[in-house]
N, CA, C and O of each residue as an XYZ file, in Angstrom:
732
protein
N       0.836     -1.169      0.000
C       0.000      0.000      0.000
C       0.891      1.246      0.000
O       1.985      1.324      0.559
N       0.191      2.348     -0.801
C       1.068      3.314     -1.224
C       0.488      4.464     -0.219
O      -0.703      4.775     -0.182
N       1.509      5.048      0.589
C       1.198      6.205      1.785
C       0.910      7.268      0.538
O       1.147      7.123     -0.662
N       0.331      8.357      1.232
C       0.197      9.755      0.643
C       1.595     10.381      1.406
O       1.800     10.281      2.615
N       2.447     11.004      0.495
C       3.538     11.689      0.478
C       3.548     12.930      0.540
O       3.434     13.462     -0.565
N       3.652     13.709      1.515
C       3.390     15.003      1.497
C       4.820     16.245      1.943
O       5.684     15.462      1.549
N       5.217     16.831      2.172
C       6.209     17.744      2.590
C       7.331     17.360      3.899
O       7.475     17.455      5.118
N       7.789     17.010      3.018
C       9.375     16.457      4.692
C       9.428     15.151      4.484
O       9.957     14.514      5.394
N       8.873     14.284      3.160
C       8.771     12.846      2.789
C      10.075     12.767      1.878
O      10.274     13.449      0.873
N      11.132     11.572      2.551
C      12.267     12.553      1.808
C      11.767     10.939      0.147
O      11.295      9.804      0.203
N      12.246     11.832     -0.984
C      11.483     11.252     -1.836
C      12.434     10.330     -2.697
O      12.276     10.060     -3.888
N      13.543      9.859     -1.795
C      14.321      8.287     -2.398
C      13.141      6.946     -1.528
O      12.614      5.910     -1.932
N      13.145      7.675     -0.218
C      12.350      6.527      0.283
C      10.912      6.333     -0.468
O      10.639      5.275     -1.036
N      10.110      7.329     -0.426
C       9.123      7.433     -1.487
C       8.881      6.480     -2.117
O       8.182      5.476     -1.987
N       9.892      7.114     -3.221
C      10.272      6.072     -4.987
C       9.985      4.439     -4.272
O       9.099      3.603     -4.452
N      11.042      4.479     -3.515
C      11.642      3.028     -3.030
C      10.317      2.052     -2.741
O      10.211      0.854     -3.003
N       9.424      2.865     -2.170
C       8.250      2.374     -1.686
C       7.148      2.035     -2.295
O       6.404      1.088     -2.038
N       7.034      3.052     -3.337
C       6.531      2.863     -4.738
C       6.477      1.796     -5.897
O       5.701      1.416     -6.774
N       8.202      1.428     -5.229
C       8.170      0.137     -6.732
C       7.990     -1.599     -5.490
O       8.176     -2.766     -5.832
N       7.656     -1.157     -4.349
C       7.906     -2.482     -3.560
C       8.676     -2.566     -2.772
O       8.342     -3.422     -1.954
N       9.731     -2.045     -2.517
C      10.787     -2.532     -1.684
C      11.033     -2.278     -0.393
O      10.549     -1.173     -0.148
N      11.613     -2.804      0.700
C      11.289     -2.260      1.935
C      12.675     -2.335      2.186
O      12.895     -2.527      3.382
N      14.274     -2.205      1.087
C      15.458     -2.552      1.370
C      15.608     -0.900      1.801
O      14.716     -0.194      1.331
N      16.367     -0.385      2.424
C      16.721      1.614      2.686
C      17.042      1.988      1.152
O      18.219      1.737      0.894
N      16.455      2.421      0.261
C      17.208      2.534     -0.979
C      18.031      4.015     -0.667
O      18.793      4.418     -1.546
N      17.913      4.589      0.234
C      18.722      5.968      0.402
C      20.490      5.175      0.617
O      21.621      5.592      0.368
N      20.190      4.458      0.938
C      21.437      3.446      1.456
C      22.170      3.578     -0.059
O      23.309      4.010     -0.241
N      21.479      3.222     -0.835
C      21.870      2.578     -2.523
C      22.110      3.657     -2.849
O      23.295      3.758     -3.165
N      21.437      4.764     -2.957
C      21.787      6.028     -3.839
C      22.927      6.778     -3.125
O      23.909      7.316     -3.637
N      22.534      6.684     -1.667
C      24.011      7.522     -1.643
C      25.725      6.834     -2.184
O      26.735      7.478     -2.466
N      25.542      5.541     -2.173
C      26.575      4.734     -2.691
C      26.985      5.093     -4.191
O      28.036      5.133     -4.831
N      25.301      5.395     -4.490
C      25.352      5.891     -6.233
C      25.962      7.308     -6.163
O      26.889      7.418     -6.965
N      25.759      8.252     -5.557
C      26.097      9.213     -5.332
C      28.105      9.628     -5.298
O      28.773     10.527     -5.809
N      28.339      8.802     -4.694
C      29.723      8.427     -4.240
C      30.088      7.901     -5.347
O      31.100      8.499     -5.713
N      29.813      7.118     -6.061
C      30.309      6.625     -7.380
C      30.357      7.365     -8.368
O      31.247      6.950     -9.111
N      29.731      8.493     -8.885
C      29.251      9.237     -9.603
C      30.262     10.361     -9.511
O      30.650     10.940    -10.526
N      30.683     10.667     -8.312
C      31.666     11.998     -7.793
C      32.856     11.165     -7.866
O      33.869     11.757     -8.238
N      32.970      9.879     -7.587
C      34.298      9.509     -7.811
C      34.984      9.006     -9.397
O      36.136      8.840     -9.799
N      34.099      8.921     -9.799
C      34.113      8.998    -11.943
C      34.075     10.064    -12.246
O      34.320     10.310    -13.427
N      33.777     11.094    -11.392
C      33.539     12.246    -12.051
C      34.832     12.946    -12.199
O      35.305     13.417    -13.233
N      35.562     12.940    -10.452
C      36.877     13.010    -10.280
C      37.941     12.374    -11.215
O      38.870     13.050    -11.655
N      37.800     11.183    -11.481
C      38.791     10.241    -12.457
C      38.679     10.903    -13.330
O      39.709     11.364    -13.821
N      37.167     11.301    -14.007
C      37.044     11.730    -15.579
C      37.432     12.935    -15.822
O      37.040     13.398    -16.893
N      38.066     13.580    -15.184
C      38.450     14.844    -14.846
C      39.943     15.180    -15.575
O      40.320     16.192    -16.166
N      40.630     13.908    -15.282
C      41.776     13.407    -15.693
C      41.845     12.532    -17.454
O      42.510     12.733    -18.470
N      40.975     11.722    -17.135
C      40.261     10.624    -17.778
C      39.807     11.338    -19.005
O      38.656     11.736    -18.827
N      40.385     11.734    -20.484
C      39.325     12.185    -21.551
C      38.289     11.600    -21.472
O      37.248     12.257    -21.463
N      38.241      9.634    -21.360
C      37.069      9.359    -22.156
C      35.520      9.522    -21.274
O      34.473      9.528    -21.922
N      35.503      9.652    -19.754
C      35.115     10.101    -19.144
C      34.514     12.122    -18.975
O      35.194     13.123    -18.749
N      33.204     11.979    -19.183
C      32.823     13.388    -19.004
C      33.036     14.014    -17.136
O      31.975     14.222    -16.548
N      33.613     14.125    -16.789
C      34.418     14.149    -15.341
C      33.133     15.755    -14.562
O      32.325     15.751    -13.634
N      33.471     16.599    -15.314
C      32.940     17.277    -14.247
C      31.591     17.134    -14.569
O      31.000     17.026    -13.495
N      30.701     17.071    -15.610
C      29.442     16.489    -15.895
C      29.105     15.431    -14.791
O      28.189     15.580    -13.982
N      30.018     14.246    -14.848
C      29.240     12.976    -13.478
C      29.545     14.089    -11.923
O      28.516     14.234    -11.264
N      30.742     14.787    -11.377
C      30.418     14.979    -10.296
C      29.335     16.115    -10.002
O      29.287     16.454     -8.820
N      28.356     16.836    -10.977
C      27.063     17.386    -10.975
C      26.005     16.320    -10.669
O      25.229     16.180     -9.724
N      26.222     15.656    -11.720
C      25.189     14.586    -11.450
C      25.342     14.021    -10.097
O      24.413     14.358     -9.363
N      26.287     13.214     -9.500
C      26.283     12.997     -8.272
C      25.586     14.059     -7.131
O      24.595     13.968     -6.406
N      26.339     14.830     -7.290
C      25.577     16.443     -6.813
C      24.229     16.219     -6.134
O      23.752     15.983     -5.024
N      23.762     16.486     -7.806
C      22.242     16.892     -7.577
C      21.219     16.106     -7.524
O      20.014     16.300     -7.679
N      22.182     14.693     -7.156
C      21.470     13.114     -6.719
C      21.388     13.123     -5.363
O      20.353     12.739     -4.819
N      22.444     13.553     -4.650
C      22.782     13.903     -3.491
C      21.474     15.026     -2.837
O      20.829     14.765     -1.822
N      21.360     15.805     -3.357
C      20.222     16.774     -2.791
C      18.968     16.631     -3.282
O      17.970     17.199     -2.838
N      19.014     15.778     -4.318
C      17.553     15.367     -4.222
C      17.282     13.979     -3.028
O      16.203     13.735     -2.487
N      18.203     13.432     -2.888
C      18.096     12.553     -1.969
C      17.294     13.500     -0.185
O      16.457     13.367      0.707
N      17.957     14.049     -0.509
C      17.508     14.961      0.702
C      15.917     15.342      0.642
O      15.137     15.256      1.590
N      15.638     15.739     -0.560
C      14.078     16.669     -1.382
C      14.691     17.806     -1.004
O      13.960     18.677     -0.532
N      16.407     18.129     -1.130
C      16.676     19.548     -1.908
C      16.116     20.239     -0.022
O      15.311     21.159     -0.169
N      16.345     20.005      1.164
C      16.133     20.536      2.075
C      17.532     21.275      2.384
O      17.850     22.417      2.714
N      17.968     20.505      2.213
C      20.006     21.535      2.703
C      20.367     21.968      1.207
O      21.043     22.990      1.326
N      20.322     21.873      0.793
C      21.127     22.281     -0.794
C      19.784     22.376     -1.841
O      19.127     21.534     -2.454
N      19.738     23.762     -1.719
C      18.396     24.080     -2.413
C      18.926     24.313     -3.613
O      19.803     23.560     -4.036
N      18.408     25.570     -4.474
C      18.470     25.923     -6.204
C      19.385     26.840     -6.716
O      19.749     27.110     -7.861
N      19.833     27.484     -5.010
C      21.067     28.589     -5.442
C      22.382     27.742     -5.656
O      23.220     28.023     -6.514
N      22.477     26.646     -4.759
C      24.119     26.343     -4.499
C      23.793     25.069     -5.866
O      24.736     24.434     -6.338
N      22.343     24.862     -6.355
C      22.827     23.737     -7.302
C      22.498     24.486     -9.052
O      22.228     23.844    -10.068
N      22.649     26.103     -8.908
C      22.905     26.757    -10.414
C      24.289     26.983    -10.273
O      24.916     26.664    -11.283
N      24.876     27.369     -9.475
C      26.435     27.583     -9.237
C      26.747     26.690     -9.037
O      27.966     26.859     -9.003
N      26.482     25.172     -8.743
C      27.014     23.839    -10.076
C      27.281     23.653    -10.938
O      28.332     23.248    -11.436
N      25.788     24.084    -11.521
C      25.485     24.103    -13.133
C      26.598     24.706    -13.240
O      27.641     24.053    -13.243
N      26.601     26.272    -13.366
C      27.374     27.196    -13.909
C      28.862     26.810    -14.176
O      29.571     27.007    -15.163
N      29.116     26.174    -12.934
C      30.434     25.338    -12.572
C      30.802     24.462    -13.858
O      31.689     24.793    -14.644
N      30.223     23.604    -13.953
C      29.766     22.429    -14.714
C      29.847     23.001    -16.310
O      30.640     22.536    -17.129
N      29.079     23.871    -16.547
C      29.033     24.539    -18.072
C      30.639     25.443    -17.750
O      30.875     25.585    -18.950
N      31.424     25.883    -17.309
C      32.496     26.531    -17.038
C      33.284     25.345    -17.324
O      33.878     25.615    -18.368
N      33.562     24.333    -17.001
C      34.407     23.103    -17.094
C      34.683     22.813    -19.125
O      35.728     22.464    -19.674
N      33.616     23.058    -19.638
C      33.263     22.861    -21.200
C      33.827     23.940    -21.643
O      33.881     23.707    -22.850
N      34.191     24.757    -21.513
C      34.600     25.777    -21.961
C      36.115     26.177    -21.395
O      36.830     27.011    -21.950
N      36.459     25.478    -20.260
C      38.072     25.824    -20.056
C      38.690     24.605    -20.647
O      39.918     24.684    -20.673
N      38.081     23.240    -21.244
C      38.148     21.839    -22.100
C      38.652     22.548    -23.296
O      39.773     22.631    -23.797
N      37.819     22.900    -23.520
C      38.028     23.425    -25.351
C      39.298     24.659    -25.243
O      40.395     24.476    -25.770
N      38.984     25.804    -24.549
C      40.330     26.657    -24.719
C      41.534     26.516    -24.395
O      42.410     27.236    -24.873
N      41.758     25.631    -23.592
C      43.047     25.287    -22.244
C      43.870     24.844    -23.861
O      44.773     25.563    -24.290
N      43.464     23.753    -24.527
C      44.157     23.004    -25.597
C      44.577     24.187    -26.485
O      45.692     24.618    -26.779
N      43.231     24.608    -26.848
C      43.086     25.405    -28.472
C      44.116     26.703    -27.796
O      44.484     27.236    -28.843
N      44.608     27.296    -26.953
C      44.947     28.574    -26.298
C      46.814     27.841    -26.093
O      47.787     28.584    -26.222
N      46.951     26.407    -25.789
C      48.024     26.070    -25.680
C      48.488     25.875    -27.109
O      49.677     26.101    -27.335
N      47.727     25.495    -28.072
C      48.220     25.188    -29.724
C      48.687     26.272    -30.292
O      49.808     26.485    -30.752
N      47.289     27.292    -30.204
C      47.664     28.884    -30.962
C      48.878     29.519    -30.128
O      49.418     30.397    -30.802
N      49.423     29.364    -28.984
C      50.264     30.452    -27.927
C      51.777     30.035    -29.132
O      52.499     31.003    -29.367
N      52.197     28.602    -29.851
C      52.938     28.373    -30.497
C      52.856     28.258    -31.766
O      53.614     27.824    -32.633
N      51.590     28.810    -31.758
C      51.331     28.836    -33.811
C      51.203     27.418    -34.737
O      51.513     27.216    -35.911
N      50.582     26.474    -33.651
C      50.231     25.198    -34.514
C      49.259     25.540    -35.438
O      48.697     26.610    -35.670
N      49.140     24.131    -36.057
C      48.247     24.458    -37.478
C      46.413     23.234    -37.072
O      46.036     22.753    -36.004
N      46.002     23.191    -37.974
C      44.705     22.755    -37.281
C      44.822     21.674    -37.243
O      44.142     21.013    -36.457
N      45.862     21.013    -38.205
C      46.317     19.555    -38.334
C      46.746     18.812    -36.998
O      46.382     17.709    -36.592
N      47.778     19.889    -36.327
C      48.465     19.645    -34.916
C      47.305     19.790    -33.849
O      47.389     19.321    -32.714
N      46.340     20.408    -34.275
C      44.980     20.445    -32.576
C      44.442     19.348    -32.944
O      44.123     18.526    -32.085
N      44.184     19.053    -34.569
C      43.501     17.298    -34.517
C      43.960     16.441    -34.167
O      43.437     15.486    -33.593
N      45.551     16.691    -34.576
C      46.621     15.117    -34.017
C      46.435     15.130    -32.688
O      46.131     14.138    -32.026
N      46.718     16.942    -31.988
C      46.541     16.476    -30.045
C      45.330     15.483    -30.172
O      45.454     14.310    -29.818
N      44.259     15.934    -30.641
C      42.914     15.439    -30.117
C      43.002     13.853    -30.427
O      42.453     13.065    -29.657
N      43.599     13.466    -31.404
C      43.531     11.942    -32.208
C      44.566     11.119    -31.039
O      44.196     10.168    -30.350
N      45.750     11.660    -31.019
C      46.752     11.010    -29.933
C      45.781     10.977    -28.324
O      45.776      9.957    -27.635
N      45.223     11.896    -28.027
C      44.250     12.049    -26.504
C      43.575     10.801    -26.460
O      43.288     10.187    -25.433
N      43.224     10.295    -28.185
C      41.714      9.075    -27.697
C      42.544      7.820    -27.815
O      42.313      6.859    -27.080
N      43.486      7.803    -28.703
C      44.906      6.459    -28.927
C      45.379      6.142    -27.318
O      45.246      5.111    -26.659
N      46.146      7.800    -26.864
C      46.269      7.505    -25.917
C      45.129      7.010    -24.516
O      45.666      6.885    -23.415
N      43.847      6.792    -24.609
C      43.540      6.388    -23.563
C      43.156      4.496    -23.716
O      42.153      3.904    -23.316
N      44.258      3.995    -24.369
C      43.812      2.594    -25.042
C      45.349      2.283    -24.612
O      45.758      1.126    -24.699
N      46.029      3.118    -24.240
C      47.834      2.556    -23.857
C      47.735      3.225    -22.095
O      48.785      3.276    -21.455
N      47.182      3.424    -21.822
C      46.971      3.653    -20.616
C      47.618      4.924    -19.707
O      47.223      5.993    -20.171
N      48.221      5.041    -18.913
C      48.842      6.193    -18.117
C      50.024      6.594    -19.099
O      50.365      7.774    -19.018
N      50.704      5.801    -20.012
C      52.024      6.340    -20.331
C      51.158      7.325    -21.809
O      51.377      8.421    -22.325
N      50.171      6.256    -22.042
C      49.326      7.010    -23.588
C      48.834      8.258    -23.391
O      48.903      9.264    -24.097
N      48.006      7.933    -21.667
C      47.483      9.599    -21.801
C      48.356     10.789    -21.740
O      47.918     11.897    -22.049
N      49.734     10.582    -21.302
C      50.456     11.750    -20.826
C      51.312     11.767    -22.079
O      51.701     12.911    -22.315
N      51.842     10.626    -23.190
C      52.678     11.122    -24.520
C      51.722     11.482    -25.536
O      52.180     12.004    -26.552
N      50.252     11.268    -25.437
C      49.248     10.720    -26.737
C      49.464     12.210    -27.269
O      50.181     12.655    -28.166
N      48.603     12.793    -26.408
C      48.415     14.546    -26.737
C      49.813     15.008    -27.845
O      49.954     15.310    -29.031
N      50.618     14.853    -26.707
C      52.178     15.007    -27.682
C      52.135     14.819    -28.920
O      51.847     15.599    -29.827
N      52.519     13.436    -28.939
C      53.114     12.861    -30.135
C      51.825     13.549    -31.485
O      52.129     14.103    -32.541
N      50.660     13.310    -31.053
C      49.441     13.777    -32.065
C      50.068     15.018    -32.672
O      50.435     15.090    -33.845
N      50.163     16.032    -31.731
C      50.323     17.313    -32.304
C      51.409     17.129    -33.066
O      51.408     17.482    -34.246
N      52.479     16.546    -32.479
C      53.382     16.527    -33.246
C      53.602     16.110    -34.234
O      54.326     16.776    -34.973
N      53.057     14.765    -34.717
C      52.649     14.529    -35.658
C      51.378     15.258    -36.887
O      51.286     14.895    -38.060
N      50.945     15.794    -36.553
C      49.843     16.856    -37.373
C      50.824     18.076    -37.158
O      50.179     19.026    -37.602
N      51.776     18.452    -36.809
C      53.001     19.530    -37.275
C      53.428     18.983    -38.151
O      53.347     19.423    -39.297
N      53.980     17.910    -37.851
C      54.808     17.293    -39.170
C      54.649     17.168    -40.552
O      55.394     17.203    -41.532
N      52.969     16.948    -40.255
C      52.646     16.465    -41.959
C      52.002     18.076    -42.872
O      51.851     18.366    -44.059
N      51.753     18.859    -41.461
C      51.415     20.839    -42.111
C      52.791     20.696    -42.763
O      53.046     20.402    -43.931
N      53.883     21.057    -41.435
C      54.952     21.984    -41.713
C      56.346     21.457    -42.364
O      57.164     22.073    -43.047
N      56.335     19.863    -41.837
C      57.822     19.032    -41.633
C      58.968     19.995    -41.695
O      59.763     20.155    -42.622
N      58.886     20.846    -40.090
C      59.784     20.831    -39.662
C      59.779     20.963    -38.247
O      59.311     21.821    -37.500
N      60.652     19.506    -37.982
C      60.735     18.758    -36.860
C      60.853     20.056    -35.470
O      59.749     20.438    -35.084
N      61.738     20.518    -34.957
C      62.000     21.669    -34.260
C      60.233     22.362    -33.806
O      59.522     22.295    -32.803
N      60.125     22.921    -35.006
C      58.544     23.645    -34.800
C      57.688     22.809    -34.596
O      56.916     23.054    -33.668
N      57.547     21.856    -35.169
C      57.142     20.632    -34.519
C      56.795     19.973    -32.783
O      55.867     19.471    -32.149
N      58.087     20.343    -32.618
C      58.346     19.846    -30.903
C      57.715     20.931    -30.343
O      56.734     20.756    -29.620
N      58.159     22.069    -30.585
C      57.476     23.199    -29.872
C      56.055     23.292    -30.048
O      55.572     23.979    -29.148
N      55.495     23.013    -30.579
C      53.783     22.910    -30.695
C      53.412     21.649    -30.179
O      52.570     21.632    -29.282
N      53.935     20.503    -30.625
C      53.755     19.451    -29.170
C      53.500     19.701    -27.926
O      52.524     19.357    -27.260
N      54.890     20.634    -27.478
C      54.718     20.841    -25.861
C      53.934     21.924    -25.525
O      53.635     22.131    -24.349
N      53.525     22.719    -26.523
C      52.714     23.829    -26.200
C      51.290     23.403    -25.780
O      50.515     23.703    -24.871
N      51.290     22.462    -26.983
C      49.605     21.363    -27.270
C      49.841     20.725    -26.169
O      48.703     20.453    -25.784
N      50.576     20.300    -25.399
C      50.347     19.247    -24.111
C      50.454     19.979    -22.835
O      50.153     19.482    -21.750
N      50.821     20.981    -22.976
C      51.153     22.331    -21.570
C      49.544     22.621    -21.461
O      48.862     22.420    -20.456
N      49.181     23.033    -22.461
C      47.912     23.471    -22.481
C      46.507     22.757    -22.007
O      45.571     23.359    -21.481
N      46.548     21.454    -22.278
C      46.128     19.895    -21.794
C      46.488     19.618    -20.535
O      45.670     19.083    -19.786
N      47.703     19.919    -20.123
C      47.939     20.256    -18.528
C      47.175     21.310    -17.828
O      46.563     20.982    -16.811
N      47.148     22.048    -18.078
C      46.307     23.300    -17.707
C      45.280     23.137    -17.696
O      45.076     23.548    -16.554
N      44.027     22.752    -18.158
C      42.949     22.652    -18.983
C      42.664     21.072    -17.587
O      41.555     21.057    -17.053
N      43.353     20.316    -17.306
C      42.821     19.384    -16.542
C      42.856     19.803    -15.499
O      41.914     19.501    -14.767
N      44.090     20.797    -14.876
C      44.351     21.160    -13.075
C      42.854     22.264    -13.293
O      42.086     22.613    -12.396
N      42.804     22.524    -14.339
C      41.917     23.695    -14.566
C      40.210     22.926    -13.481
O      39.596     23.371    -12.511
N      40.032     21.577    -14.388
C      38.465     20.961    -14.709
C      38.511     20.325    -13.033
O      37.537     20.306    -12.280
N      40.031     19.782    -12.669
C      40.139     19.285    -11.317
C      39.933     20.709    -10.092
O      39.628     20.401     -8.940
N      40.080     21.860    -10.367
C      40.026     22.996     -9.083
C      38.851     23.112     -8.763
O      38.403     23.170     -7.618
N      37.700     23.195    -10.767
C      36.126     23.206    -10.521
C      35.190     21.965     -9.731
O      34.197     22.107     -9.019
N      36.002     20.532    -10.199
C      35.486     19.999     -9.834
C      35.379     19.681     -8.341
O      34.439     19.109     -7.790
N      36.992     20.352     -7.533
C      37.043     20.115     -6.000
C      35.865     21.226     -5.584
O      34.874     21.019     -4.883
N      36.308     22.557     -6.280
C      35.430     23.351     -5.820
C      34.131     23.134     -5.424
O      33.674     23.309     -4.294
N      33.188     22.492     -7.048
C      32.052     22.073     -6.795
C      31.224     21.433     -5.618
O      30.031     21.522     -5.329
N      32.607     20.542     -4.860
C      32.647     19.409     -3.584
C      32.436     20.299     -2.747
O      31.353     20.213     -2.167
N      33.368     21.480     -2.363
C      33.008     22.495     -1.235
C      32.553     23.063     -1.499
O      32.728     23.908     -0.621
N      31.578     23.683     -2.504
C      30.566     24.660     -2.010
C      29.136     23.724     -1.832
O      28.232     24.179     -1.132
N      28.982     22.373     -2.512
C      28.381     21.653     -2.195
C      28.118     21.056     -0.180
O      27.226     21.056      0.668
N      29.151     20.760     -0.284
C      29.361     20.623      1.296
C      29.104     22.098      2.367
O      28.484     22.059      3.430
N      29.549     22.960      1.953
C      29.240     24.174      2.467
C      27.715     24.913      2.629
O      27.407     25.837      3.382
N      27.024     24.308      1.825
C      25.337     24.427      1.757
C      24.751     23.741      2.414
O      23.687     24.061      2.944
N      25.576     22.111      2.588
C      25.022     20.765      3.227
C      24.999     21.604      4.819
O      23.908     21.723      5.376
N      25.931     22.016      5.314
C      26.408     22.105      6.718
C      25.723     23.257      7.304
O      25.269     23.332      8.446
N      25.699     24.292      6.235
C      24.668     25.727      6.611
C      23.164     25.950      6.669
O      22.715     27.058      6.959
């Protein structure tokens, strides 16, 4: 039998109750929750992973778990905002490290082509992939090796940047999240 749900019904148990179950499903989601922020974190690092996208989602799994009583609509648009900010320091961090050395569009495709190679060779792929790509899409614009290297490391400086960048938003996101929880 299905209760009438009314205001202060927190609405994981609800659901839970809804489809049958009498297991704590708040138990389950916050686990989901935790999983979600911790992929989100990896993916942060992780190209093939959308990183700061899952630790939103975790987020705002997290406060709906609640029914949004501690972490209402202000602290979860300055997520969002967070979150859409992450997409946009992705794309320039690279494109801002390519142009600072005058690569060609060939060398931002090779970074991008070496980024997805490299996540199939694992830790050594993700940190040479970027490289070698650009460098290789220098090579076949310009072939010459020298200018070459230098747009490599520019293209992979920039890819450095661009992740400490997506990792500050995404810690951030954690404390101002937590900072709403506690207030």
């Amino acid at each position: 039998m299905i209760r009438n749900h009314g205001p202060g019904v927190n609405p994981a148990e609800a659901l839970w109750e809804r489809i049958g179950y009498r297991l704590p499903m708040t138990a389950f989601l916050w686990v989901l929750v935790v999983l979600l922020v911790v992929l989100g974190i990896a993916g942060t690092v992780l190209p093939a992973l959308p990183g700061v996208p899952l630790v939103f989602a975790g987020l705002l799994l997290a406060a709906w778990i609640d029914g949004f009583a501690k972490v209402g609509w202000l602290p979860l648009v300055v997520l969002g905002l967070l979150t859409a900010l992450s997409f946009v320091v992705d794309l320039a961090a690279s494109a801002l490290g390519a142009k600072r050395v005058g690569a060609t569009k060939l060398a931002v495709v090779g970074a991008l082509l070496g980024t997805v190679v490299g996540l199939f060779l694992g830790l050594p792929g993700l940190i040479l992939g970027p490289f070698v790509g650009a460098v290789a899409g220098e090579l076949i614009s310009n072939r010459d090796i020298s200018r070459a290297g230098k747009v490599g490391l520019g293209t992979w400086i920039g890819m450095v940047f661009g992740t400490a960048a997506k990792l500050a938003l995404a810690f951030s996101m954690l404390g101002i999240f937590v900072a709403a929880w506690l207030i």
